[in-house]
NUTORMI-350442 format. One record per residue: x, y, z of N, C-alpha, C in turn; residue in three letters. Coordinates in steps of 0.001 Angstrom, whole numbers, padded with zeros to 6 digits, always signed. Layout:
N
XYZXYZXYZALA;...
// end
This chain:
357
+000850-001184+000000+000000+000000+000000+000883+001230+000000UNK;+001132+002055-001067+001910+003048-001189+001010+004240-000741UNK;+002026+005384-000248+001351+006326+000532+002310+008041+000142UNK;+000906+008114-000391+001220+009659-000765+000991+011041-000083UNK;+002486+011782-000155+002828+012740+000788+002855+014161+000119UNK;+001956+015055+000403+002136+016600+000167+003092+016949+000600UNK;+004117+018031+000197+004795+018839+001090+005515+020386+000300UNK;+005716+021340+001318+005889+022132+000541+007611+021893-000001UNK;+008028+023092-000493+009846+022727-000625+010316+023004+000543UNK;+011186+022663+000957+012289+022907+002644+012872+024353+001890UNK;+012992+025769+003147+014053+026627+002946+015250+026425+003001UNK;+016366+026723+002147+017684+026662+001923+018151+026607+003674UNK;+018877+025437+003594+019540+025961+005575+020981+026069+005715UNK;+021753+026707+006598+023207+027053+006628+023988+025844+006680UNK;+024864+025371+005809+025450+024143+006478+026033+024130+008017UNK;+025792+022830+008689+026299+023221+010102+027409+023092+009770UNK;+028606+023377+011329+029285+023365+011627+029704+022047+012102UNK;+031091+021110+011681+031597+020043+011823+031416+020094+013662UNK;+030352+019042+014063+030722+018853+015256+031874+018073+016087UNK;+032201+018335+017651+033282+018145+018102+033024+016791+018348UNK;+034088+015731+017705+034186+014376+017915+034585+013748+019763UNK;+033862+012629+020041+033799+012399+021793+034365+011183+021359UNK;+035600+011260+022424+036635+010061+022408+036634+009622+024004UNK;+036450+007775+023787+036604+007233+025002+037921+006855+025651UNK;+038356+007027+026135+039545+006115+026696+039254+005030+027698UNK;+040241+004115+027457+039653+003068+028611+041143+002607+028850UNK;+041722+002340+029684+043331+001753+030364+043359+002058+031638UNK;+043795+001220+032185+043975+001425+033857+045382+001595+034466UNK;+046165+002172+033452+047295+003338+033302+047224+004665+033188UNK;+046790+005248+034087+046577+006645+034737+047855+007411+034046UNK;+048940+007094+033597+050025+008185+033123+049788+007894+031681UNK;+049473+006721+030590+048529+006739+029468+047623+007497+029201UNK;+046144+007258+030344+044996+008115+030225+045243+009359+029769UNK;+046211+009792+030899+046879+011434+030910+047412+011525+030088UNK;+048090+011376+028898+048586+011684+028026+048393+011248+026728UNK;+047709+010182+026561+046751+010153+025221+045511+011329+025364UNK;+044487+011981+026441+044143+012875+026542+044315+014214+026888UNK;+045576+014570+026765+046212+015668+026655+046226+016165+025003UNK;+046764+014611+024418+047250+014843+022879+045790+015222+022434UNK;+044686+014643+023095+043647+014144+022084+042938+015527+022302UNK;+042990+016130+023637+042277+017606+023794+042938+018516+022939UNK;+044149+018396+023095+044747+019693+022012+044669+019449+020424UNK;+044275+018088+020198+043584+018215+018770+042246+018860+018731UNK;+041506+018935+019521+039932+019302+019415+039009+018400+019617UNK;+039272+017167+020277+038546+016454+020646+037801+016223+021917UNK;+037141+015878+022636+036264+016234+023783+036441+014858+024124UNK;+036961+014550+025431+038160+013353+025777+037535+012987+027036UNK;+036971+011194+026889+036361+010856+028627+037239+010205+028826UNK;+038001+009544+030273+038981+008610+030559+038126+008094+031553UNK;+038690+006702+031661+037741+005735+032886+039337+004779+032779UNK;+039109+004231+034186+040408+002807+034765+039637+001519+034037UNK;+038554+001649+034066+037846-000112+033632+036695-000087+032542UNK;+036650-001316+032569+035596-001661+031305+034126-001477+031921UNK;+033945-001622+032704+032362-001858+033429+032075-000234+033656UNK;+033351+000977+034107+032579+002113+033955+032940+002915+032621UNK;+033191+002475+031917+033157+002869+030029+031747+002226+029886UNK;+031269+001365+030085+029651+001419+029745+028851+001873+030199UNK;+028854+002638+031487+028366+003394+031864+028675+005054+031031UNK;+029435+004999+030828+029553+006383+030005+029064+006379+028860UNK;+029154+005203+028481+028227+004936+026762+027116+005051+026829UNK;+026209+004566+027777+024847+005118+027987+025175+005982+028474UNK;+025730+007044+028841+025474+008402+029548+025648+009569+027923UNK;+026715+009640+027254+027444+010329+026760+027390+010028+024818UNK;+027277+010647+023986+027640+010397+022380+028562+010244+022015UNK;+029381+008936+022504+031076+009109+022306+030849+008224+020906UNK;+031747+008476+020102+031724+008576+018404+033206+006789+018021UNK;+034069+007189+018775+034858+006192+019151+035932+005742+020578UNK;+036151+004481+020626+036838+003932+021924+037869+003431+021946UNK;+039134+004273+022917+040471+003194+022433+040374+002612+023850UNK;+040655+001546+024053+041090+000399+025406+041957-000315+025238UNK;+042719-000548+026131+043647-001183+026658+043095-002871+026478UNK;+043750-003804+025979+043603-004805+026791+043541-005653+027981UNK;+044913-005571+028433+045007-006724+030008+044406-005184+030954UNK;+043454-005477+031333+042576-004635+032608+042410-005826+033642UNK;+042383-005204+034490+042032-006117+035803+040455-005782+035708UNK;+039460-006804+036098+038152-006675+035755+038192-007361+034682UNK;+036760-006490+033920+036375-006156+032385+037808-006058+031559UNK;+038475-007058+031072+039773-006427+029856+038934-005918+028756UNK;+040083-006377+028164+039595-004998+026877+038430-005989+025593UNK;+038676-007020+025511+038093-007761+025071+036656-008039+025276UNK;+036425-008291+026610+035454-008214+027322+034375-007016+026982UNK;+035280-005546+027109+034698-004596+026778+034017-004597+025191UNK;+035078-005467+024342+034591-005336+023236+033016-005690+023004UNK;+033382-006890+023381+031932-007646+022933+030795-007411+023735UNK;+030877-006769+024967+029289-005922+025395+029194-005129+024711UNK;+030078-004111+023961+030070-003329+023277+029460-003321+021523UNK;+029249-004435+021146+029290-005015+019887+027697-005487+020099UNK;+027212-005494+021728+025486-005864+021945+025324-004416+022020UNK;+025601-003419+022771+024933-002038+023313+025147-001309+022077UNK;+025946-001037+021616+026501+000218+020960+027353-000424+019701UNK;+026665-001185+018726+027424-001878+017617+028089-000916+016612UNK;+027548+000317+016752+028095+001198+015456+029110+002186+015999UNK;+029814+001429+017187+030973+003054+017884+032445+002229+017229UNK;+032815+002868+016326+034523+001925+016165+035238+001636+017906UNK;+035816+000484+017886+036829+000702+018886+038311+000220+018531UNK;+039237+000793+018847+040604+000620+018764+041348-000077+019678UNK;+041696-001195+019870+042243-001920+020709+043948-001387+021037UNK;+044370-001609+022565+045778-001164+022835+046238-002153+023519UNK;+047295-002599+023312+047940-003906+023760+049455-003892+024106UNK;+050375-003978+025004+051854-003907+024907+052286-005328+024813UNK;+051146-006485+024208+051782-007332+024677+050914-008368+023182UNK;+051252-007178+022430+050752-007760+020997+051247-009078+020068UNK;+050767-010061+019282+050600-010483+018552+049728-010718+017408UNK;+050072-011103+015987+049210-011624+014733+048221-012046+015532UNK;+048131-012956+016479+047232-014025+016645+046375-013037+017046UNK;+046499-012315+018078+045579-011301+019379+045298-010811+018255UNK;+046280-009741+017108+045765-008911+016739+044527-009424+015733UNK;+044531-010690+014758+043645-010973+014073+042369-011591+014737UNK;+042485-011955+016421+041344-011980+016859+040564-010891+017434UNK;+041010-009967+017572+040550-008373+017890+039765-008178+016346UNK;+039976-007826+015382+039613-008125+013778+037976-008643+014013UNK;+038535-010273+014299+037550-010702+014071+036223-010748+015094UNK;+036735-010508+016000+035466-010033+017378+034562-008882+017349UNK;+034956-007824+016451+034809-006651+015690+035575-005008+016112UNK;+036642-005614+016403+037304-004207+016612+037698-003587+015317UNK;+038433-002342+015300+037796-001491+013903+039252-001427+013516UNK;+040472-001317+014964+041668-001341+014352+042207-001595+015724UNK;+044171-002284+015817+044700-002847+016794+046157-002278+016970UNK;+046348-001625+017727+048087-000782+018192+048877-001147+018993UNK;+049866-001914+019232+050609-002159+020248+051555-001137+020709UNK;+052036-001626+022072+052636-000528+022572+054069-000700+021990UNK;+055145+000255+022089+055333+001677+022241+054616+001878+021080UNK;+053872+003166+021148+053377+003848+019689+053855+005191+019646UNK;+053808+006107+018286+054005+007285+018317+052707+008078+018617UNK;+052634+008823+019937+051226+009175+020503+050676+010267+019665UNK;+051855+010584+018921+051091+011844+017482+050513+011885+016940UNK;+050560+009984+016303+049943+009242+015115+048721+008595+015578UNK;+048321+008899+017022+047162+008810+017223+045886+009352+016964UNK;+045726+010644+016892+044513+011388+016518+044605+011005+014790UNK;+045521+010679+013575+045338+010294+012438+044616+009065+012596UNK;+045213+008416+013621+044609+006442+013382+043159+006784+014004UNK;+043107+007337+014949+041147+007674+015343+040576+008669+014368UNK;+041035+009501+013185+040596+010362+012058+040151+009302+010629UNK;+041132+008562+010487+041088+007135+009054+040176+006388+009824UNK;+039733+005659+011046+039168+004977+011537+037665+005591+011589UNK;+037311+006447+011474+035879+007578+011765+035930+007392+010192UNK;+036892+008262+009978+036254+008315+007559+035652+006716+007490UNK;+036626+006288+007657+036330+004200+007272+034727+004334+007578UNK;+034389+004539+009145+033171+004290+009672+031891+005039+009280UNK;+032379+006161+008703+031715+006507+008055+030704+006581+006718UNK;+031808+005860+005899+032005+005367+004559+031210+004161+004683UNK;+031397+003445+005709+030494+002333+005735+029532+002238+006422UNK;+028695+002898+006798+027842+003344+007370+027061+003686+005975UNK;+027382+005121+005544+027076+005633+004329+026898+004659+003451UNK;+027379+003792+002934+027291+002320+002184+025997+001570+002623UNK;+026229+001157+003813+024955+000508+004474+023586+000941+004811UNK;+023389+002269+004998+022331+003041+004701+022089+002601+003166UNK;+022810+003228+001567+022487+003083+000707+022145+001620+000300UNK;+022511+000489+000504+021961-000730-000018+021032-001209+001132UNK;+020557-000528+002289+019219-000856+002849+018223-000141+002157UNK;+018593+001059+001528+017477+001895+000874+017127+001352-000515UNK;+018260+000114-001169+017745-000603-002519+017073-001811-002007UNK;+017456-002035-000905+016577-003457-000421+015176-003411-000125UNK;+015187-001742+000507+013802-001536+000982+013064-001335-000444UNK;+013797-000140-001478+012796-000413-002787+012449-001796-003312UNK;+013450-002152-003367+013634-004060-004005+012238-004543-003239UNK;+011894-004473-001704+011209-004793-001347+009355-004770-001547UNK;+009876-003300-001612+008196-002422-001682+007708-002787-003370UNK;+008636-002586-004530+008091-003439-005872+007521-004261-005737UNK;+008649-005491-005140+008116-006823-004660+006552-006661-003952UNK;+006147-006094-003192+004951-006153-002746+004373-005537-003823UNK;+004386-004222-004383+003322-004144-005071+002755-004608-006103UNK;+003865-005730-007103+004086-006361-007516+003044-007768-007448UNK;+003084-007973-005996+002534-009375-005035+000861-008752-004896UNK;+000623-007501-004690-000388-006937-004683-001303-006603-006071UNK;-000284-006309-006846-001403-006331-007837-001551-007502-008717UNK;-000625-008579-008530-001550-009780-009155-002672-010719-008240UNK;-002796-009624-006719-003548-010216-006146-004869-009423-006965UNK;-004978-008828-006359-005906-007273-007644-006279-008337-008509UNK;-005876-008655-009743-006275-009062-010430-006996-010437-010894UNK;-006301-011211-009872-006580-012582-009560-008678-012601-008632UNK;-008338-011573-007671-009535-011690-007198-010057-010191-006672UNK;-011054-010057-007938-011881-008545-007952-013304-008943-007617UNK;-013869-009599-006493-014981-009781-005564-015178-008124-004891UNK;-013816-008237-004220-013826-006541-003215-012661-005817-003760UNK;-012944-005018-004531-011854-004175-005099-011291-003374-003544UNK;-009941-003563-003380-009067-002935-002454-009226-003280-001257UNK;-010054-004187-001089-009885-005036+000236-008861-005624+000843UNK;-007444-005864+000725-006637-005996+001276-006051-004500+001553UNK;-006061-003617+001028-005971-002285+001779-006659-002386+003023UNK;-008223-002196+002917-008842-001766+003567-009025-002590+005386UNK;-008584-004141+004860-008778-004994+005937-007003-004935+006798UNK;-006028-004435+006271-004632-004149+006291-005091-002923+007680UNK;-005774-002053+007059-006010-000594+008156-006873-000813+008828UNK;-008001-001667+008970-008902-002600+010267-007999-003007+010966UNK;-006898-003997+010528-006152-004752+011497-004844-003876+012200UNK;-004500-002918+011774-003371-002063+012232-004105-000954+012926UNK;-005234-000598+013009-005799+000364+014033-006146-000225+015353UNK;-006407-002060+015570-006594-003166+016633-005202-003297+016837UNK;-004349-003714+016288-002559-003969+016659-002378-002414+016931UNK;-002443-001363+016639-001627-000602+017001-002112+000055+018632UNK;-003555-000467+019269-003464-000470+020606-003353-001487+021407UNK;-002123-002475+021141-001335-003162+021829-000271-003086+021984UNK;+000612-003404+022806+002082-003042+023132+002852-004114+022295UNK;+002928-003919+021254+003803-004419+020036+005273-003858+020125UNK;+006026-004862+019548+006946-004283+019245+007288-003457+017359UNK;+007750-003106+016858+007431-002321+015856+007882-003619+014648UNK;+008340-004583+014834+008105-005510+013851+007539-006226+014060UNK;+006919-006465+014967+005476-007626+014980+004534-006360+014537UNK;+004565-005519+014144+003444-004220+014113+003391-004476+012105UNK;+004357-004857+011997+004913-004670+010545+004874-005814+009877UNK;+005006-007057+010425+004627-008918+010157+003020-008667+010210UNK;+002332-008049+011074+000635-007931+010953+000435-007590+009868UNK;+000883-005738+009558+000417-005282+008772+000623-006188+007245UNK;+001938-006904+006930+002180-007513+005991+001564-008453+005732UNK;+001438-009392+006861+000242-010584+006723-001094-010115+005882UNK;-001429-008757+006734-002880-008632+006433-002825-008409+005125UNK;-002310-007683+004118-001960-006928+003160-001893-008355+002189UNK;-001386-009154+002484-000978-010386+001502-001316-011749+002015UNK;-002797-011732+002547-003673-012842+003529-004125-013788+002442UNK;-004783-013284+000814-005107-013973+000281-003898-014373-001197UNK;-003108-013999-000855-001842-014059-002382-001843-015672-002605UNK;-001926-016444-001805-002059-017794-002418-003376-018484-003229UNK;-004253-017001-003432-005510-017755-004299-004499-017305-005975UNK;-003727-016516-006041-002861-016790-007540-002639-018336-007988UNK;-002385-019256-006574-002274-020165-007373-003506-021361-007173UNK;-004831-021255-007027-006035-021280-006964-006560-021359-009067UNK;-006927-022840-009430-007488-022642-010882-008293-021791-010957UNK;-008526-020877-012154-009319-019965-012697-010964-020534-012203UNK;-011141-021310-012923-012772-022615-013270-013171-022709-011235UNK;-012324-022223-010593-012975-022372-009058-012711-021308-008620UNK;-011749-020028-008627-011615-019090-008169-012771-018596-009068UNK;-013166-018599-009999-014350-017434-011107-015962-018368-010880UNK;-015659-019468-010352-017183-020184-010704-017939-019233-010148UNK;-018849-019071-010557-020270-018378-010074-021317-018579-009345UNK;-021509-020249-009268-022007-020485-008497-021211-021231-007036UNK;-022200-022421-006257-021501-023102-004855-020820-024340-005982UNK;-019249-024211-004508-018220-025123-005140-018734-026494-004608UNK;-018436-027311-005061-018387-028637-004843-017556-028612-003948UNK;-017845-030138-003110-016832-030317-001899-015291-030372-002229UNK;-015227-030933-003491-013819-030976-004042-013162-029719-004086UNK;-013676-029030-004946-013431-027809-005348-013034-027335-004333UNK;-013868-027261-003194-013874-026218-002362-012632-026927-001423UNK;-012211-028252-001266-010687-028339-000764-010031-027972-001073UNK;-009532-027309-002294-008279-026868-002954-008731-025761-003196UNK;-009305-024952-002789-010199-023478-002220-008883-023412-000824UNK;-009400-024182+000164-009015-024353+001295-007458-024397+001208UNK;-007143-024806+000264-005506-024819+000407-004875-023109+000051UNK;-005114-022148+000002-004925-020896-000800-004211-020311+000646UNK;-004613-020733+001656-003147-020184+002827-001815-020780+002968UNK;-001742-022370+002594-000988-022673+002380-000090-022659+001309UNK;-000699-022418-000012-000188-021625-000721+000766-020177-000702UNK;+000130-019528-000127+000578-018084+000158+001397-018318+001492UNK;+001580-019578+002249+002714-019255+003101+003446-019951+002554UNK;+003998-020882+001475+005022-021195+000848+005239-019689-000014UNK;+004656-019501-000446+005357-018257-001723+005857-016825-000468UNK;+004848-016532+000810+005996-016039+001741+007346-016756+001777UNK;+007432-017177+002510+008348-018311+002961+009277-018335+001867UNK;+009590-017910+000298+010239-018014+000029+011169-016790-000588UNK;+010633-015863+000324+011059-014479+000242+011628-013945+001767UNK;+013104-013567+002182+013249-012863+003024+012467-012321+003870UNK;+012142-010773+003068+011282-010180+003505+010011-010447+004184UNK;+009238-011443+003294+007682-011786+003807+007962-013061+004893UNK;+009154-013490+005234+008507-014671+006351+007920-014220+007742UNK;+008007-013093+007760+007609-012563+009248+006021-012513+008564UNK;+005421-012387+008011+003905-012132+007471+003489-013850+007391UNK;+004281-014750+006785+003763-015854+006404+003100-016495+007466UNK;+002849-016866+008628+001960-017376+009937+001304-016664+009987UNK;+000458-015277+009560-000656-015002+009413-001326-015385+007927UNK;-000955-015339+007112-000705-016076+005386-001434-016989+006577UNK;-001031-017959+006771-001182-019724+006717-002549-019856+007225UNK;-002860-018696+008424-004155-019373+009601-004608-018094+009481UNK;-005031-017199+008846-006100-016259+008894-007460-016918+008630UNK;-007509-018413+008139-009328-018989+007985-009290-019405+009334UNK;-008366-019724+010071-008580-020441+011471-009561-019614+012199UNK;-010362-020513+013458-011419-019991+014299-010941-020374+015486UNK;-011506-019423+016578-011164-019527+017848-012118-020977+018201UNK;-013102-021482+018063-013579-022871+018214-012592-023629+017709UNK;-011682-023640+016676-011083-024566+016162-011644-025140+014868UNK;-012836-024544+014567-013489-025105+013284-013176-024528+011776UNK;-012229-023621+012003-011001-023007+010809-010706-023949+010168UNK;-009894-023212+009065-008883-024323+008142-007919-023401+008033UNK;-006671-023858+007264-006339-025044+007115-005931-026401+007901UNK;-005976-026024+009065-005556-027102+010035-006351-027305+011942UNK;-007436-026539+011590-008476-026494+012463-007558-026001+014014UNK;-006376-025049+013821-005987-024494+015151-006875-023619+016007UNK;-007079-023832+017327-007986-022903+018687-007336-022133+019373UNK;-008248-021271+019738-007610-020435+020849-006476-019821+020662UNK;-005900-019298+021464-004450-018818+021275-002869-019288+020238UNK;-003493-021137+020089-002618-021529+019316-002645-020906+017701UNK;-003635-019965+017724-003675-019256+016576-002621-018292+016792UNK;-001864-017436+015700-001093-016527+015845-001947-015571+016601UNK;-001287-014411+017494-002186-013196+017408-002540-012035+016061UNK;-001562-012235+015635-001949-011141+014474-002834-012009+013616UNK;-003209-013251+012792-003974-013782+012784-005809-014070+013461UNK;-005381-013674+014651-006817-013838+015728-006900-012205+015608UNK;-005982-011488+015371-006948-009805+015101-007324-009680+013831UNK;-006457-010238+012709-007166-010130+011311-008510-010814+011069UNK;-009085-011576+011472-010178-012416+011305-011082-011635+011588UNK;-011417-010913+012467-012195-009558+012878-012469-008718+011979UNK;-011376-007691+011173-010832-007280+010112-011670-007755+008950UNK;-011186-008792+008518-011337-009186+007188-012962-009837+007325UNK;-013826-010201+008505-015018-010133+008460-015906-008791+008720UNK;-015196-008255+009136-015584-006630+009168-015866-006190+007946UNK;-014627-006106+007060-014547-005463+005526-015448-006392+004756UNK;-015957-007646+004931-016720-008632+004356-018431-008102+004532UNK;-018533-007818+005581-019999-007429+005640-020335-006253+005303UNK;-019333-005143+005142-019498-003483+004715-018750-003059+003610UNK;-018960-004511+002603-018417-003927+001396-020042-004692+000529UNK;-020429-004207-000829-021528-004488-001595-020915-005775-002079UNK;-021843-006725-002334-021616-008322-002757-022620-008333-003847UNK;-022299-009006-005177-023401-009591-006053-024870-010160-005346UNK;-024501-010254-004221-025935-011174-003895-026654-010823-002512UNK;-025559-009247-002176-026263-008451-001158-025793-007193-000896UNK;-026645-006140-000668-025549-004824-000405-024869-005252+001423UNK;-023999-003788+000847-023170-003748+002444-023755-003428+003598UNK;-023973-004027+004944-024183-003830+005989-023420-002910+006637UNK;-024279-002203+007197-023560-001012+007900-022535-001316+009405UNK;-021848-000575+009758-020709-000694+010867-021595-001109+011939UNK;-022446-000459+012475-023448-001057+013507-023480-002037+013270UNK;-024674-002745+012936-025024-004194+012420-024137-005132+012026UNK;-022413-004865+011622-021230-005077+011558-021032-005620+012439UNK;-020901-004947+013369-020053-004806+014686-021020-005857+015931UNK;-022203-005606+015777-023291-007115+016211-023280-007853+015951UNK;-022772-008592+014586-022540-009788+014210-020975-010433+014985UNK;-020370-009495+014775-018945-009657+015260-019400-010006+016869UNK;-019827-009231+017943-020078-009563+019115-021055-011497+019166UNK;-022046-011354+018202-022147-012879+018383-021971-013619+017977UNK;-020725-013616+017157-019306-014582+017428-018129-014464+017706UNK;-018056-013790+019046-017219-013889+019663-017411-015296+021023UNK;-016069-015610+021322-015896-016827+021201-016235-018035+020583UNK;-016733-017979+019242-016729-019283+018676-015633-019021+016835UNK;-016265-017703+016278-015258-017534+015488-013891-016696+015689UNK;-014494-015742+017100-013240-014714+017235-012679-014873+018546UNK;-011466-014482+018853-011056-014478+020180-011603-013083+021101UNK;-012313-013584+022208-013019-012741+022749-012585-011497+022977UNK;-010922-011761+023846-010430-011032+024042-010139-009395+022868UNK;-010011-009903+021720-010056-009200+020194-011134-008578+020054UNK;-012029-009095+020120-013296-008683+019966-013825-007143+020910UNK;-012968-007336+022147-013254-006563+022746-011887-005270+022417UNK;-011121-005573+022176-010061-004583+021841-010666-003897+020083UNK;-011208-004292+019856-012171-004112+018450-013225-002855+018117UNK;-014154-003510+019918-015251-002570+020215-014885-001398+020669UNK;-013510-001002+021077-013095-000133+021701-012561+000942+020671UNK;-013100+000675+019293-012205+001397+018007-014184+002134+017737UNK;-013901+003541+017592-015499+004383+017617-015836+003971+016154UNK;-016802+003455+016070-017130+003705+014233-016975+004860+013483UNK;-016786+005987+013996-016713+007311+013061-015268+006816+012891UNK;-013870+006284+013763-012766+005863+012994-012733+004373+011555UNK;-013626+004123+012061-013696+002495+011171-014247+003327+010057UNK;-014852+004432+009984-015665+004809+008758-014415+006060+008078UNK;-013795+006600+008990-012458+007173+008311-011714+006356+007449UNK;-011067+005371+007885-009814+004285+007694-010425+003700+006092UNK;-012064+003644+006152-012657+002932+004674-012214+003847+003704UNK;-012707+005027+004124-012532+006734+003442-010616+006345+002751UNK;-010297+006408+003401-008890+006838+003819-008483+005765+002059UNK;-008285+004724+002665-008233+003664+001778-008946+003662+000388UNK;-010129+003800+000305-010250+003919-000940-009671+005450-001740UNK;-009203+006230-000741-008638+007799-001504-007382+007355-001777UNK;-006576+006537-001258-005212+006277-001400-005230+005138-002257UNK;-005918+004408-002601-006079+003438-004087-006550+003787-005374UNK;-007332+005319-005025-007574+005661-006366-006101+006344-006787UNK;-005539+007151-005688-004419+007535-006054-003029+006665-006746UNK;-003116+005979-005959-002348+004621-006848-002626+004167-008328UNK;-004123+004198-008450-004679+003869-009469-004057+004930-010932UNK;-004359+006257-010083-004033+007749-011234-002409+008124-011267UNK;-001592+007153-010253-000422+007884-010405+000382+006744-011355UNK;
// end
């Protein structure tokens, strides 16, 4: 579902000013500390010193330090140690390892643990603010890199869906834009729960691409016109499992595919494809079912007009607990119909736009 943004142009702004780079020190050589931060203040750098590894992480949550040189052999936390909490909290700060008691071996396991670069002692303390200056460009550069091929992955991605979306479109025009519309039912119920922002984003995707496995559904049963035969209507029944193999074989969509699979499932258990109950249903699954019977009764059908949100929303209450999870049901009722009647609005303005752009 692509989403279109007004805006005016931005006013021209002053370039800032190169801010002052925050350097950690870590060694429990007090005449080091002192004099790698002597050198490092009179370059222009804004210089923390600590004796140990355990209060350098405390300064990392306190402070925007940019990069870290440490010592190895520390009593406590060594330097190693430091690394790799460091590599969970704060993965994107270079650190520079210091060692007087260097080797290939140390140094290529520093490398590979993820330190950014490795100095043994004696060094020239001059050539220090250059080795923390090449070490920042590097980090930079790759940073800058990694931003740009997340921003082709994310396009790569969003094609891919719309792509996945409009041969759903075409495959099945019963409810024109109904996976929009049942996508923004189910993300206005998920978004008043304490989600984390990718289970917020596996919902929304599920919902968005719930029916993509009727593509591979024959024409002669997806188009019949009239009631399917029992046959028919098994390989009807298979169209989630469908669509969680063709997730499933995309990166991107496996976080969506377990709602793919059991969005026919019922809280009785009398669902398909595999008759799961209760909770053993996904949750984002047990909120889409709500959703997508919601958008089912308040959209016009060949063989009935649309029922209004009221009368909607009564059907939904008496089946709760047998098709819906109660609990849902009630996080449901708590959404005002003047929003359920926005979100329809909303959706069909942003599909015609799709449509004209």
């Amino acid at each position: 579902m692509q989403v279109y943004q007004l805006f005016e142009p931005a006013e021209p702004t002053a370039i800032a000013e190169p801010r002052q780079r925050n350097v950690l020190i870590v060694d429990d050589d007090a005449l080091v500390r002192e004099t790698l931060q002597f050198v490092l203040e009179d370059g222009g750098y804004a210089v923390y010193a600590t004796a140990s590894g355990a209060d350098a992480l405390q300064i990392l949550e306190r402070e925007p330090i940019d990069i870290v040189l440490s010592d190895i052999f520390m009593p406590g936390m060594n330097g190693f140690d430091l690394l790799r909490q460091m590599r969970e909290r704060a993965p994107d700060i270079p650190v520079i390892l210091i060692t007087g008691y260097g080797s290939i071996e140390m140094a290529r396991d520093a490398l590979k643990q993820g330190a950014s670069d490795f100095i043994t002692k004696p060094y020239n303390i001059h050539e220090i603010p250059i080795m923390i200056e090449r070490n920042l460009t590097r980090h930079s550069l790759l940073t800058s890199q990694t931003r740009q091929m997340e921003q082709e992955v994310q396009k790569s991605y969003r094609a891919t869906l719309d792509a996945l979306l409009a041969a759903l479109d075409i495959r099945d025009t019963e409810t024109e834009g109904h996976s929009e519309r049942v996508a923004a039912y189910t993300m206005a119920m998920a978004n008043r729960l304490k989600l984390s922002p990718d289970e917020l984003q596996a919902i929304e995707l599920g919902a968005l691409l719930h029916d993509i496995g009727k593509i591979g559904v024959p024409d002669s049963i997806l188009y019949k016109p009239g009631p399917l035969t029992p046959e028919e209507w098994e390989i009807m029944k298979q169209h989630p499992v469908i669509g969680y193999r063709m997730c499933m074989k995309i990166d991107a969509l496996r976080p969506a595919a377990p709602i793919v699979l059991h969005h026919h499932e019922r809280w009785d258990g009398q669902g398909y494809p595999y008759g799961l109950a209760g909770e053993a249903i996904p949750l984002g699954a047990r909120i889409f079912a709500i959703a997508d019977t919601l958008d089912a009764m308040t959209s016009d059908r060949p063989y009935r007009k649309a029922l209004s949100f009221a009368q909607a929303r009564q059907e939904i209450i008496r089946c709760s607990g047998q098709q819906f999870d109660p609990d849902m049901v009630k996080l449901f009722l708590d959404i005002p119909e003047e929003e359920l009647r926005v979100i329809r609005e909303i959706s069909l303005a942003t599909r015609q736009q799709r449509a004209a752009a």
